[in-house]
C-alpha positions in Angstrom: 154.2 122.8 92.9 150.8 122.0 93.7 148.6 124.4 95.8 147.7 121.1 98.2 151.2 120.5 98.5 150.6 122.3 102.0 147.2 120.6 102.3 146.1 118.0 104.0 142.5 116.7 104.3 141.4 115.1 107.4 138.3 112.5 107.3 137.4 111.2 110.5 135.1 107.9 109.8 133.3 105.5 111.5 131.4 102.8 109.5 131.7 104.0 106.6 132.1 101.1 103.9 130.1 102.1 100.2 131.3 105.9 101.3 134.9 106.4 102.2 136.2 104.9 99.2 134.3 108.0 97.2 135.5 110.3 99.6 139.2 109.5 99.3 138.9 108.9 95.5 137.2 112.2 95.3 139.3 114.3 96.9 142.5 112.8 94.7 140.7 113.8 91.9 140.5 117.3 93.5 144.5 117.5 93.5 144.8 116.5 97.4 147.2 113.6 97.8 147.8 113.8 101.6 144.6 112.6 103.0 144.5 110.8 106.3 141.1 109.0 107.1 140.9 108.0 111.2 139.2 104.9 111.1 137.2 105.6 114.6 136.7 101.7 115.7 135.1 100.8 112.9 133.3 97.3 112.5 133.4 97.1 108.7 135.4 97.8 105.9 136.4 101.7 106.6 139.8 100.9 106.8 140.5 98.8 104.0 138.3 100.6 101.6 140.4 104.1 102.5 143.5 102.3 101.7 142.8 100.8 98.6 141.4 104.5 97.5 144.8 105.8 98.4 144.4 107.4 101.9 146.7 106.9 105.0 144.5 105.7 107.9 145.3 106.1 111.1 142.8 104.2 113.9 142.0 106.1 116.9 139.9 103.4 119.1 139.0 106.2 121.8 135.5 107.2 120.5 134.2 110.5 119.3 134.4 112.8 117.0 136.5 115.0 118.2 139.6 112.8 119.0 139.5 111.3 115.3 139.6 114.9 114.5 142.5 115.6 116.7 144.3 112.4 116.1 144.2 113.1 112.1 145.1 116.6 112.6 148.1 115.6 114.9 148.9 112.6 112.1 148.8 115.3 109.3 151.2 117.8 110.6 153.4 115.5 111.5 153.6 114.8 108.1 154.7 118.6 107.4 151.1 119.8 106.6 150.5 123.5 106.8 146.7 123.6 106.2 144.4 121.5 107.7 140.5 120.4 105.8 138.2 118.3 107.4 135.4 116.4 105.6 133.3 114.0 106.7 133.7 110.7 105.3 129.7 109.7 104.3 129.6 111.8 100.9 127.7 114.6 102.1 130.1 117.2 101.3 131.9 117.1 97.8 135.2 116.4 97.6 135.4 119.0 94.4 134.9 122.0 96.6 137.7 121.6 98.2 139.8 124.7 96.3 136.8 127.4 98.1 137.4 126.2 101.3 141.6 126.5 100.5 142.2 129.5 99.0 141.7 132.1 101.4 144.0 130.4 103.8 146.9 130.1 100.5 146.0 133.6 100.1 146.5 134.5 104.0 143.2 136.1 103.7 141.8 133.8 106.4 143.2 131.8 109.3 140.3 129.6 109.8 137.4 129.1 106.7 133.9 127.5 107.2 131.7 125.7 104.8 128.5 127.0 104.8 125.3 125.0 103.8 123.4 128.1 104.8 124.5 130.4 101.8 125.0 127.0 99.6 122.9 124.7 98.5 121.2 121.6 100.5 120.0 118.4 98.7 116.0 118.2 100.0 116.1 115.5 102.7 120.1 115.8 103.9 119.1 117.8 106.7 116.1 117.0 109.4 114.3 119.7 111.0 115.8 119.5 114.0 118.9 119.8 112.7 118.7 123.3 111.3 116.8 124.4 113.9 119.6 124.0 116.2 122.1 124.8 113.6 120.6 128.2 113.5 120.0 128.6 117.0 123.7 127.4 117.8 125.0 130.0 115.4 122.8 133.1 116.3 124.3 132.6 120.0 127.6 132.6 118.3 127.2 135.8 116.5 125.9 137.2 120.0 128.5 136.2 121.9 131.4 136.2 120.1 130.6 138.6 117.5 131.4 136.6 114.8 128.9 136.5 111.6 128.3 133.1 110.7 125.4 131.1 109.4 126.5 127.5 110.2 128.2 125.0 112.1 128.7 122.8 108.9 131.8 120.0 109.1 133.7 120.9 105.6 136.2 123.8 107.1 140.0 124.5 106.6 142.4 126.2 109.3 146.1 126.5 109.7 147.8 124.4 111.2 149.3 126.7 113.5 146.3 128.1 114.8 145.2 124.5 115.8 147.8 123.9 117.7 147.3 127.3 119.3 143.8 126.3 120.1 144.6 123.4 122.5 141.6 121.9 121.8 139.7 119.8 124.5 136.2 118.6 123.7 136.6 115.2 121.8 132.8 115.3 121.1 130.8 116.4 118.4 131.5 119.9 120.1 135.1 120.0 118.6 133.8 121.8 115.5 132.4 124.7 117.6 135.5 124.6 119.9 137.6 125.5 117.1 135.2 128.0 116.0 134.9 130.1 119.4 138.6 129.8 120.5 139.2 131.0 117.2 137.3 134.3 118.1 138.1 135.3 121.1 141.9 134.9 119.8 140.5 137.6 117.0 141.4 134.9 114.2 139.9 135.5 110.8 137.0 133.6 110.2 135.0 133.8 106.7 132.4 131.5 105.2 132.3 130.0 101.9 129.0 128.7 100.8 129.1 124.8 100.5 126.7 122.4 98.8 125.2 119.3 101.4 124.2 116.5 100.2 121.9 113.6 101.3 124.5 110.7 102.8 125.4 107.8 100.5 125.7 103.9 102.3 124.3 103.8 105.4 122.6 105.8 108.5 124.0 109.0 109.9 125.3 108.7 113.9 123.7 111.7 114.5 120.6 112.5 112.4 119.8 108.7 111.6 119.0 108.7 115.6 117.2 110.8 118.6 119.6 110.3 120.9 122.4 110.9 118.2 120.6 114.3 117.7 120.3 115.8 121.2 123.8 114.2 122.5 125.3 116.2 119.4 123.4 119.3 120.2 124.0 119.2 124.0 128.1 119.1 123.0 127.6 121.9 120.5 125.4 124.5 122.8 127.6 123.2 126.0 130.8 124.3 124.1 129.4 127.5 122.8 128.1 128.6 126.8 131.3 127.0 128.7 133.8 129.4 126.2 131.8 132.1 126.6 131.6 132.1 130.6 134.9 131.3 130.3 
């Protein structure tokens, strides 16, 4: 028996053509075979690409993030996953680290495990300025208000299954990440960090850093989430 037999990977995508295809292929080389890319309304050739690389794609047309998330997480337990990683589908994170991310969960040593680009390594260019400045802000509140020491609020992360569900997660933004990570500390879940390498996107323009608007309306989800649990 594989160790992904109990894995599923999770790529939410949205125009994606000249990436997803990598992605998928990637993470089959890894030893995943139950990958389920949510095609998020896209207007190209996401879809079919993903297929033909061997994923199961699901289409979610209600926009965001967060629901593709959701509706690939809901799609992969279904399908009698136990372990849930989630990996964006523009080539920034490498499908080969995969096993980091994994193990602590197979080794019950962690219920919910974050990639960090912080204590990895970041291509020069793959993140703006902005961007790390609000990923650090974002994560020193964190470790203020929840206690919890982490460096990053980085997209490659693996949880249980269970503990999703437990979560009843809500925000279908780009604040579901950080949902997941502060409901998961105030239920005193074990949360560890593996470093991650980030690198710079393949095809195409990021919908977050590629744009100012893309940029704030990310970072008013993340910091709303992180203030709303915490009052809350």
């Amino acid at each position: 028996m594989s160790a992904f037999d109990r894995v599923a990977a999770v790529v939410p995508a949205l125009n994606e053509e000249g990436n997803i295809g990598a992605v998928v292929a990637g993470l089959r080389l890894a030893g995943v075979d139950r990958i389920v890319v949510v095609d998020n309304g896209s207007t190209d050739k996401t879809a079919s690409e993903a297929a033909a690389a061997g994923a199961k794609v699901v289409h979610e047309h209600r926009m965001g993030y967060g629901q593709a998330c959701q509706t690939g997480s809901e799609a992969a337990l279904d399908d009698g996953a136990e372990f849930l990683v989630y990996i964006d589908g523009d080539q920034s994170s490498r499908p080969g680290e995969i096993d980091d991310l994994v193990q602590p969960l197979l080794d019950d040593t962690a219920d919910l495990v974050l990639g960090s680009r912080v204590l990895g390594t970041r291509e020069r260019g793959a993140m703006g300025a902005h961007q790390r400045f609000g990923n650090w802000l974002t994560a020193a509140l964190m470790r203020r208000l929840y206690a919890i020491d982490v460096t990053d609020l980085g997209p490659y992360r693996a949880i249980r299954g269970d503990l999703l569900v437990a979560l009843n997660m809500r925000e279908m933004t780009f604040g579901w990440p950080t949902e997941m990570m502060v409901k998961s500390a105030k239920r005193g879940s074990r949360i560890v960090e593996v470093p991650v390498s980030w690198d710079r996107r393949g095809a195409g323009e990021s919908k977050v850093s590629g744009t100012l608007k893309g940029s704030m309306l990310a970072g008013y989800h993340i910091l709303g989430v992180t203030l709303r649990n915490a009052r809350g």
